[in-house]
Every structure is written in structure tokens, then in C-alpha cells.
N, C-alpha and C positions, 0 to 999 in steps of 0.2 A: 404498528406496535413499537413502542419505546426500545430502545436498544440497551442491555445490561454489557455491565464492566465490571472485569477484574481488573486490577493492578497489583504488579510484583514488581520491589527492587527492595535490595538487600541495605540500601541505602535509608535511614529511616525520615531524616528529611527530607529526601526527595520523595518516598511512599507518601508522606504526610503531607507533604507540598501540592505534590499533583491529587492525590485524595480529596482535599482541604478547597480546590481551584475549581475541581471539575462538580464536585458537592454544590460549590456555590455558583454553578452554570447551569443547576436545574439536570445532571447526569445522574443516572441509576448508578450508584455503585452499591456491586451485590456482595461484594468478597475483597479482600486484600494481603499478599501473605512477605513476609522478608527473606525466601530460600523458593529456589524451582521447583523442587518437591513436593511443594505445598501447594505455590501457584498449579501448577500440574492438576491435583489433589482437587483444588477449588473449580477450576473448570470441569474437570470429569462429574466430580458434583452436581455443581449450580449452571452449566451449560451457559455461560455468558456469549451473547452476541460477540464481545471482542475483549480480547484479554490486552493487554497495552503490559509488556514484560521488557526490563533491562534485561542486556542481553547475556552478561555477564553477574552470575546468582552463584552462590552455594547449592550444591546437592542435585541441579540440572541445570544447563544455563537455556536463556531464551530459544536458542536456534534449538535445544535437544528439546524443548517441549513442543514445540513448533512441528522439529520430526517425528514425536510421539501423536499428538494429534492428527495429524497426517495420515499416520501408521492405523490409528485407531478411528477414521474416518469422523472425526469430531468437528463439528460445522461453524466451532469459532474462528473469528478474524484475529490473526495476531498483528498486533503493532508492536516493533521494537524498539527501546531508546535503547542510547548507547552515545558511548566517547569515543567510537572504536569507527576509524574512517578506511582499515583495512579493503584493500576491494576482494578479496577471499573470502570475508565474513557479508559481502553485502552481494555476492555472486552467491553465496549459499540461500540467502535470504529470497534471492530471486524464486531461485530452484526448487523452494517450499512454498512459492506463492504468498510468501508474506504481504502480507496487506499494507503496510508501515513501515517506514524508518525514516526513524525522527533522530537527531545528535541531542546529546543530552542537554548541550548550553542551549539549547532553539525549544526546548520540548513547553515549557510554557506557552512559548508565544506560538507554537504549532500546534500543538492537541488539538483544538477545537477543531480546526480547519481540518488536521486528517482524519477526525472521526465522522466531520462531515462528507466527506471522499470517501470512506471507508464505510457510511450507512450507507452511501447510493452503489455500493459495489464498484468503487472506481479507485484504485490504488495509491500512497503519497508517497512521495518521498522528501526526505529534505534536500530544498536547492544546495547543498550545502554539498552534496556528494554528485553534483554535476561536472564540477570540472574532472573526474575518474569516468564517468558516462558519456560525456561529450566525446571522448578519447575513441569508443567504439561506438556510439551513438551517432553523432554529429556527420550528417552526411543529405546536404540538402538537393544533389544532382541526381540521386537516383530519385528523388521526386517525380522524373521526367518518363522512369517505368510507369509510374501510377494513371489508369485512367481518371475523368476527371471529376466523376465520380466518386474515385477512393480517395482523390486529393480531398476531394468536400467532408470526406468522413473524417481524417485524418486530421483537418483543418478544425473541423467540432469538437473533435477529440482533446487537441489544443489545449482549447476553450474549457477544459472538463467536464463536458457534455457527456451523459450517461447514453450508452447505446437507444433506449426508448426515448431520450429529448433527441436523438440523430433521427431517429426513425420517425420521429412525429415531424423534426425541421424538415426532410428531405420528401415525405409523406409517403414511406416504404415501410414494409413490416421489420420487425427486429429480426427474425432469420434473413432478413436475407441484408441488415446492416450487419450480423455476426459473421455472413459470408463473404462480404468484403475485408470483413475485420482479418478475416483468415487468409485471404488472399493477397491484402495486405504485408501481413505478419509474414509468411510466405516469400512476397518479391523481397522484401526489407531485408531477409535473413536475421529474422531477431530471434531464432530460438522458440521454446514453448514455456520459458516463463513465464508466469502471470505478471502484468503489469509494462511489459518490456514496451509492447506499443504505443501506452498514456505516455513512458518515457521520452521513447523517441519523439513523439509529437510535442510535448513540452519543449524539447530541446530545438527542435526545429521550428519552434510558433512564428521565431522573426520570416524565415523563408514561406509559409504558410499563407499567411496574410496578401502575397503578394500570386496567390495559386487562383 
């Protein structure tokens, strides 16, 4: 099934920019609105697969619609651009399971790629808020917890390998590559954000390769 999009930013050449890009890449786009209230508005509506919202809007900003859908158990992916490299607003971001964050100078040359992460249910972010990640991410010796096992899931993980390409590489079922995933998440101490384990394994890919 083809993946539907909305798009909000208050910005009207970047709405029309990234509208105008993703049009001409063969994307359903179902909705478009320039204030959060409306973006809001259009998803409750039109039920888009993935909303792709600046994070900063009139009338809601991205992260408040992010936690309204949340609230109201709404099964869109949100992706968020933004200028804003704050690690407070990208800690909150975590904490909603946001799908996405893209900087708004990169979101051209990103989009494709994270909506392609983002249909297989695998989270992006931009390399660009690494060096803030790295700071509690970056930590290649407790590798040495991991059996060797979870190293090879972690190592696919990498790779951005979706849980069922691990499950098919390693010829295990997906619960019980979910249950390494957990166990994982778990020794690493990364918290129950969504997303945090693709992190950490992207950050650690050079130590990986050599697992």
C-alpha cells in the first residue's frame, strides 16, 4: 500500500519546495496546511501514513501535534524539520517516538532517504545531530556485554536492516529478533525511546564491522 503525506511549515517556500520535490518523486501528497492547527486538522481528517511537520508553526508547533496524536492514539509517522539543533527539543522528540528529524538545510537532500526508513518502520535521523548523540551514545566497549548473537543483530541494525531482513539474514523468527532487540536496549541502558537502538548502532557502525 502506497504511503500518504501531509506537509506543514509555516514557511511557504519551503511548504512549496518540499511539495513541488516530493510531487515530482512519484509521493502521494494528500494535504498541506501553513499553521499546526490545521496540519493537526488534516491528519485527524485524512489519516496520512506520515506527516513530515516544521517543528516550529503558528497555533501548535510540531512536537504539540506529535503529543496530541500520541494522546489520541493516531497511527501517523511524524517526521520533523527544523533549524533548531537544541538537544531538549530532540530529547522530546525521542520521548514521542518521532519517526524523523531532518535540519531544515539537509531536508532536501534527506527526505527521500528518511521516508524510505520511515515506510520500512525504521527511524532517521539527521547525521547532523550526532555529534550531541555521540556525547551519550558513543560507547563501543560495552559491546563486550553483548553475546554474539546480539552483536550480529546490532551490526544489521547498522546496516538499517529492518527487524524481518535480521530475522530472515540470521534464519530466526521476528519475536524472538524483537527479543534480543529488548535485551539489547536493556544492557545498553538506552531508555524506551523509539528509535534510540538504530542510533546507537549507526554511531557505533565503525566498531561493529570488526564484531
Amino acid at each position: 500500500m502506497k504511503s500518504t503525506i501531509v506537509i506543514a511549515d509555516d514557511h511557504p517556500l519551503m511548504l512549496r519546495g518540499l511539495n513541488d520535490f516530493l510531487k515530482s518523486r512519484g509521493y502521494d501528497i494528500i494535504g498541506s496546511a501553513q499553521d499546526g492547527q490545521s496540519a493537526y486538522n488534516l491528519i485527524v481528517k485524512l489519516k496520512p501514513s506520515i506527516a513530515i511537520l516544521d517543528i516550529r508553526m503558528p497555533h501548535k508547533t510540531g512536537i504539540e501535534i506529535a503529543e496530541e496524536c500520541a494522546k489520541n492514539n493516531l497511527d501517523t509517522k511524524i517526521i520533523l524539520i527544523t533549524f533548531d539543533k537544541e538537544e531538549e527539543l530532540y530529547d522530546k522528540a525521542q520521548e514521542l517516538g518521532i519517526y524523523g528529524y531532518i535540519l531544515k538545510e539537509f531536508a532536501i537532500e534527506e527526505i527521500e532517504a528518511c521516508l524510505e526508513s520511515v515506510n520500512r518502520g525504521i527511524p532517521y535521523f539527521s547525521e547532523e545531530i550526532a555529534n550531541y548523540l555521540s556525547k551519550n551514545f558513543k560507547n563501543p566497549e560495552i559491546l563486550e556485554e553483548l553475546t554474539k548473537t546480539e552483536r550480529l543483530v546490532v551490526q544489521l541494525l547498522s546496516e538499517n536492516k529492518s527487524s524481518q531482513d535480521i530475522a530472515d539474514n540470521l534464519s530466526i523468527s521476528i519475536r524472538t529478533v524483537e527479543k534480543h532487540r529488548s535485551n539489547i536496549v536493556t544492557k545498553l541502558k538506552l531508555g524506551s525511546a523509539r528509535g534510540a537502538l538504530m542510533v546507537w548502532a549507526n554511531l557505533n557502525k565503525e566498531y561493529l564491522k570488526n564484531t
